[in-house]
C-alpha positions as CSV (number, residue, x, y, z in Angstrom):
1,X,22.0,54.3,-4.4
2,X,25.3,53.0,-5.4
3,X,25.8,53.0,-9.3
4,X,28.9,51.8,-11.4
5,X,30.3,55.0,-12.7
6,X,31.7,52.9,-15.6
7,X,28.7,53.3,-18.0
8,X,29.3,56.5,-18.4
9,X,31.0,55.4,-21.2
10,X,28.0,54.1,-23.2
11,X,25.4,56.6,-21.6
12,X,24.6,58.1,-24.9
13,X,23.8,54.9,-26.0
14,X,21.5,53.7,-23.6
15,X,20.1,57.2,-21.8
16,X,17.2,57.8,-24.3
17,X,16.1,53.9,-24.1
18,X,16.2,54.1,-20.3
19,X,14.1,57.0,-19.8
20,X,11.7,55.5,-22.4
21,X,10.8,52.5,-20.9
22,X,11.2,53.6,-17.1
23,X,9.2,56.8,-17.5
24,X,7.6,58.1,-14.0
25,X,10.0,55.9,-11.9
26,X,9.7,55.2,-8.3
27,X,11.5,56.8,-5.6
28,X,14.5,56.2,-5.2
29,X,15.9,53.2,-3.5
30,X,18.5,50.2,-3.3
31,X,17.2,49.1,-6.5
32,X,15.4,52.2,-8.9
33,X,17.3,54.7,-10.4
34,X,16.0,58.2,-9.4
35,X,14.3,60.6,-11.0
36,X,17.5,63.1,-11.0
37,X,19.8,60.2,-11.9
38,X,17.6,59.4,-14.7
39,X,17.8,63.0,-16.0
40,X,21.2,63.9,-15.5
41,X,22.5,60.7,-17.5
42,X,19.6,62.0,-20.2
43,X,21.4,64.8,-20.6
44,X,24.7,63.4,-20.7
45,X,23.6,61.4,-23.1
46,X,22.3,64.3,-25.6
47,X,26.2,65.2,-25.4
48,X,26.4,67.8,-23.1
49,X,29.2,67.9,-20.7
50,X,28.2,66.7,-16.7
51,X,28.9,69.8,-15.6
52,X,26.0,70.9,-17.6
53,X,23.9,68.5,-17.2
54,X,24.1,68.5,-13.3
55,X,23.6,72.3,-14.2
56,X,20.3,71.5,-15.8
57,X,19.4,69.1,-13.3
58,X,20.1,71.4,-10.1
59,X,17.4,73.9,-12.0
60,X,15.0,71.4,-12.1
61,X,15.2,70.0,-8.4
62,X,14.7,74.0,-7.5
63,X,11.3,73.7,-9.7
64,X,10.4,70.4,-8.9
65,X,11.7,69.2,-5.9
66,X,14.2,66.0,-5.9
67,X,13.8,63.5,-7.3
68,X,12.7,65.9,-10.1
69,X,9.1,65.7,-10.1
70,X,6.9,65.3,-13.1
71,X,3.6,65.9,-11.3
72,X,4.7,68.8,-9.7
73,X,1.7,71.5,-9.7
74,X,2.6,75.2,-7.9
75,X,0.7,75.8,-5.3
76,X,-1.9,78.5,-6.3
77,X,0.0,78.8,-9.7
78,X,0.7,78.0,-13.2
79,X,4.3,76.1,-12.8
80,X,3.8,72.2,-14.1
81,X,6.4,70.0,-14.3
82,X,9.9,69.1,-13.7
83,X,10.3,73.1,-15.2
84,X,7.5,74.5,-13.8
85,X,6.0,75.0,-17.3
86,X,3.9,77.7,-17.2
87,X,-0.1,76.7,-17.6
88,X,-1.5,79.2,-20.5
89,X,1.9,79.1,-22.3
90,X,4.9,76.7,-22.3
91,X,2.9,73.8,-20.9
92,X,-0.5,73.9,-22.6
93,X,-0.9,77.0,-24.8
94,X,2.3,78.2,-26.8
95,X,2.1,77.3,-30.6
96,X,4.5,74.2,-31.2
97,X,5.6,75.0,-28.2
98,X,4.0,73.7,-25.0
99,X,4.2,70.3,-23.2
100,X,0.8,68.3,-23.8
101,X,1.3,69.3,-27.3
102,X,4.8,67.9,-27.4
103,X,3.1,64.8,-25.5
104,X,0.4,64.3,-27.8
105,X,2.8,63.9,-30.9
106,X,4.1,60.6,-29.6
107,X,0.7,59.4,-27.5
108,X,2.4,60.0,-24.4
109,X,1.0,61.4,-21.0
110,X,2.0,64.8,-20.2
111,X,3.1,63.3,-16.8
112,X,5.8,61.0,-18.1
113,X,9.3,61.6,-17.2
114,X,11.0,60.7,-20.6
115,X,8.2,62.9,-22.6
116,X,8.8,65.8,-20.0
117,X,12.5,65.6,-20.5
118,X,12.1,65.1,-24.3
119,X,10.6,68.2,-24.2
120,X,13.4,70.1,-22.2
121,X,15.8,68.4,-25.1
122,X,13.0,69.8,-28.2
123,X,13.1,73.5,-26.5
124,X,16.4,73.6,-25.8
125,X,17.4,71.8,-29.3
126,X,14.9,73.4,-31.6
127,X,14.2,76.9,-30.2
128,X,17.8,79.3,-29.6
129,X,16.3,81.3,-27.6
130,X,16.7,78.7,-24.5
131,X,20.1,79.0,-24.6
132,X,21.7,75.3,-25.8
133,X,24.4,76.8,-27.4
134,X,25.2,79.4,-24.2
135,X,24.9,76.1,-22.4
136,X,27.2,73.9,-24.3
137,X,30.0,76.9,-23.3
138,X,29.7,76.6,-20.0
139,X,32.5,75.3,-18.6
140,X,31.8,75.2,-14.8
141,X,28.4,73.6,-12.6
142,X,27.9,77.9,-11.8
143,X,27.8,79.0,-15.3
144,X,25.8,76.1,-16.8
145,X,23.4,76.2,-14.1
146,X,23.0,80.5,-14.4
147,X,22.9,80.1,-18.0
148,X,19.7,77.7,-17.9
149,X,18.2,79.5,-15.2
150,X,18.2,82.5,-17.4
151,X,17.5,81.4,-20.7
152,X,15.4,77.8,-20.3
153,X,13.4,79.1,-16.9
154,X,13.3,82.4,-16.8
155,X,12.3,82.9,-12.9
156,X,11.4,85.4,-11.1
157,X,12.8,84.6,-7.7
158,X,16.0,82.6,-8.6
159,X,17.2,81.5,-5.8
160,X,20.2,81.1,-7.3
161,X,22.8,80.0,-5.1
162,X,20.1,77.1,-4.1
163,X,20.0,76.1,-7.5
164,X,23.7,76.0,-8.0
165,X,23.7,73.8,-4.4
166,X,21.8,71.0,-6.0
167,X,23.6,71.1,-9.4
168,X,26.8,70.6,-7.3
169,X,25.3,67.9,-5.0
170,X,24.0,65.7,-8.6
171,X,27.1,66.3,-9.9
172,X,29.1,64.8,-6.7
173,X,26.6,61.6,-6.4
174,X,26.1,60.8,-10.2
175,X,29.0,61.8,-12.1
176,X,32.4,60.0,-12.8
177,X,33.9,60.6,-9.6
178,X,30.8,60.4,-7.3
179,X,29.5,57.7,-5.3
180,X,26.3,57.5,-6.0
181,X,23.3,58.7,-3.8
182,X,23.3,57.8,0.0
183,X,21.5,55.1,1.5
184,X,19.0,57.3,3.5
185,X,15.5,55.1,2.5
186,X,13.2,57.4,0.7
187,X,10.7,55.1,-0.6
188,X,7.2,55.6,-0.2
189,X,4.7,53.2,0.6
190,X,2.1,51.4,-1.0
191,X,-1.2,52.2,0.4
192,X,-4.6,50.6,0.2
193,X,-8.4,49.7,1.6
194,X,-7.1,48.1,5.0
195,X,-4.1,50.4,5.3
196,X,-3.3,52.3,8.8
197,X,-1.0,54.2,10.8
198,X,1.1,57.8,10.1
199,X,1.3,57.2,6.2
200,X,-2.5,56.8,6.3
201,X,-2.7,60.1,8.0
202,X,-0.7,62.0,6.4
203,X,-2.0,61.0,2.8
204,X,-5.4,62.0,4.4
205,X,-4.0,65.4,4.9
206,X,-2.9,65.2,1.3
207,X,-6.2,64.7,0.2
208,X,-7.9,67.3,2.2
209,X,-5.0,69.9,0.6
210,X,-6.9,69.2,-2.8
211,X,-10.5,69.8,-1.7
212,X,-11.9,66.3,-0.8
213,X,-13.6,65.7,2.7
214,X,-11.7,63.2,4.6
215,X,-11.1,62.6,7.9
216,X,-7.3,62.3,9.1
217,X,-7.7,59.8,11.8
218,X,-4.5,57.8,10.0
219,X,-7.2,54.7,8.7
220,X,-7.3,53.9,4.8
221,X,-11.1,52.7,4.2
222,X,-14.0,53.1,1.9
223,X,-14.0,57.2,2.5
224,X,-10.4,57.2,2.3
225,X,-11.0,55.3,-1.1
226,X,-13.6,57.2,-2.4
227,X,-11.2,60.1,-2.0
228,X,-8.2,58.6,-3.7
229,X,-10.1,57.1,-6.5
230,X,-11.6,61.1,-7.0
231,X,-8.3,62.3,-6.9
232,X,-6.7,60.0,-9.6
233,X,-9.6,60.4,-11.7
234,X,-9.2,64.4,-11.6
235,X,-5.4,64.5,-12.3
236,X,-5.2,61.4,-15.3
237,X,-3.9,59.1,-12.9
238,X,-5.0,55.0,-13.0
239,X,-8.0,54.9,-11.0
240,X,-8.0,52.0,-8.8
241,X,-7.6,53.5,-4.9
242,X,-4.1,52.1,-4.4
243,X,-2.2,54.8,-3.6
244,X,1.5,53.9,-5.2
245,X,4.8,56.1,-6.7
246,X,2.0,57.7,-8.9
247,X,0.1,59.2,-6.8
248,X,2.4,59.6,-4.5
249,X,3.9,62.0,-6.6
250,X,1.2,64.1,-8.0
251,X,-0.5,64.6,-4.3
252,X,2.8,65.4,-2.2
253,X,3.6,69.2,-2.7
254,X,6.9,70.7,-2.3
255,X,6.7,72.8,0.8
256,X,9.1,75.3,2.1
257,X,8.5,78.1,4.7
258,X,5.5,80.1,3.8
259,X,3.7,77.3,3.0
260,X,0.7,76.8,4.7
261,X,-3.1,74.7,4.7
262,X,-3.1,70.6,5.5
263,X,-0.7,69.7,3.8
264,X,1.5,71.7,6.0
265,X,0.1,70.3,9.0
266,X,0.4,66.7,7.7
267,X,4.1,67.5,7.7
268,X,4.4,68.9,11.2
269,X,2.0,65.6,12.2
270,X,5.4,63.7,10.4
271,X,7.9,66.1,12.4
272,X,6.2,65.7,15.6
273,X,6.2,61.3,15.6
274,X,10.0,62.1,14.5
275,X,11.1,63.6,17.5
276,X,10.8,67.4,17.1
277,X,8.2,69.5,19.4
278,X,6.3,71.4,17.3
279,X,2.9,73.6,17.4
280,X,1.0,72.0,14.6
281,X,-0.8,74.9,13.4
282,X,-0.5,74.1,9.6
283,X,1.6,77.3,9.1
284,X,5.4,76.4,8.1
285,X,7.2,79.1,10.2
286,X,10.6,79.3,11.4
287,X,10.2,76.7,13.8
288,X,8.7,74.1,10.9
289,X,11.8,75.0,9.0
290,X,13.8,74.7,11.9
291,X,13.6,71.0,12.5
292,X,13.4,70.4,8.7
293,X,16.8,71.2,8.4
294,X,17.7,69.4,11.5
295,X,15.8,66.4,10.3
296,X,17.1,66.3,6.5
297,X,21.2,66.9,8.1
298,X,20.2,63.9,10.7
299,X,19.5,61.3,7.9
300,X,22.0,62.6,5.1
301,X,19.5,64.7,3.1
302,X,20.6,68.1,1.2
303,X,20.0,70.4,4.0
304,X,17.7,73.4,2.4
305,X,14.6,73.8,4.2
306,X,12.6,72.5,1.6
307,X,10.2,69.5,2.0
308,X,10.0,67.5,-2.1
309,X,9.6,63.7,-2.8
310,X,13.0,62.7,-0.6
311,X,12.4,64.4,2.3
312,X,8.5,63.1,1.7
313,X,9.8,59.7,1.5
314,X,12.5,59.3,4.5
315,X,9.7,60.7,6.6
316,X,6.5,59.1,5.2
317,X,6.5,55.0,6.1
């Protein structure tokens, strides 16, 4: 996306409006903002320096995938969030300090953007131990990134160069000398009753990832419905079986190699119509990461191996 780098100047202004009213946005496109645009100018706009904002951001792409992801859920963990909160303490538990408390306050959904990054700004701002003010002396995208890896996430495995990667990549597209995102199409699609083709299918895989019995023959009907409308119902989403950014969102996991079930296989289903010859044996292997990299260098993605809401969206159509 290509942005005027001249409001900068009034991003402190506007920032906090913006994320208010746009809250879960869509994926990125010619036209929407995304999701790590949205919180790197957040940040700017609390002050901080873009250097430590992109640091901020870079950590949350590593927990989220990019765009940053407020429905992300771990696989077979507790991570929540753009940050991974943890379920049974920062995102549900912690006294005055957990997420759908922090929500609740204002009568917001623990899934919004804005109320998930409020939340980053309330730790960060309220509690020291999250390190704002180690932050707010860091002087380079390495530092600022290390220092909220440390203090705000407190990982276990870092992957810390990754992290410092993606700080550096939102720092080239969205601050004042960048030139905004590319023009690679990661939008996904809307889906409904009457639907068909590879989108279909791969959403069907999606859905059988979370438990529900559905047949991945790539044609959205009642079943396929019935499925959706059980899944949006589970996970607080609006119920009507159209399967939109939303949902999108909340059902697409970030996969990287070790990954494995449908969801994995859906993915290699999505490699295989793209060109690359793979076994799909719903194990993501060398070979599955392999022609993800090859595929996210061929259309201009940040090349890491790791399958989140853009690679989702240039593939899924």
């Amino acid at each position: 996306m290509k942005t005027n780098r001249i409001r900068r100047g009034v991003a402190g202004l506007i920032a906090g409006a913006a994320v208010a009213v746009l809250a879960v946005v869509a994926a990125p496109s010619a036209s929407a903002a995304s999701n790590d645009e949205i919180a790197f100018d957040y940040f700017v706009g609390k002050g901080l320096t873009e250097r430590q904002s992109a640091g901020i951001v870079g950590n949350l792409i590593q927990e989220s995938g990019s765009p940053v992801n407020p429905y992300a859920n771990q696989p077979s963990g507790p991570g929540m969030g753009i940050a991974q909160w943890s379920e049974g303490g920062r995102w549900d538990t912690d006294s005055r300090d957990n997420m759908v408390w922090y929500a609740g306050l204002s009568g917001r959904s623990r899934y919004a953007l804005a109320a998930q990054l409020d939340f980053t700004w309330y730790e960060l701002s309220t509690l020291s131990g999250y390190g704002l003010a180690e932050l707010r002396g860091a002087t380079s995208v390495s530092s600022a990134t290390t220092v909220f890896m440390q203090k705000f996430e407190r990982c276990g495995t870092c992957a810390t160069t990754q992290r410092v990667a993606y700080a550096n990549d939102v720092l080239a597209k969205y601050g004042t000398g960048g030139t905004g995102g590319g023009s690679t199409e990661t939008a996904l699609p809307v889906l409904r009753n009457g639907s068909s083709g590879a989108a279909v299918r791969t959403l069907q895989y999606m859905l059988r990832a979370s438990g529900r019995t559905v047949t991945a023959d790539g044609a959205f009907g009642s079943g396929t419905e019935s499925a959706v409308r059980s899944y949006q119902s589970a996970h607080g989403l609006t119920v009507d079986g159209v399967v939109g950014n939303n949902t999108w969102y909340s059902i697409l996991p970030v996969l990287r190699q070790g990954s494995s079930g449908e969801a994995v296989t859906g993915l290699q289903r999505e490699l295989v119509d793209a060109g690359y010859s793979l076994t799909v044996d719903g194990s993501f292997g060398p070979a599955t990461n392999t022609a993800v990299r090859s595929y996210q260098s061929k259309v201009g993605l940040v090349v890491d191996g790791v399958v989140g809401n853009n690679t989702w969206g240039s593939l899924v159509d």
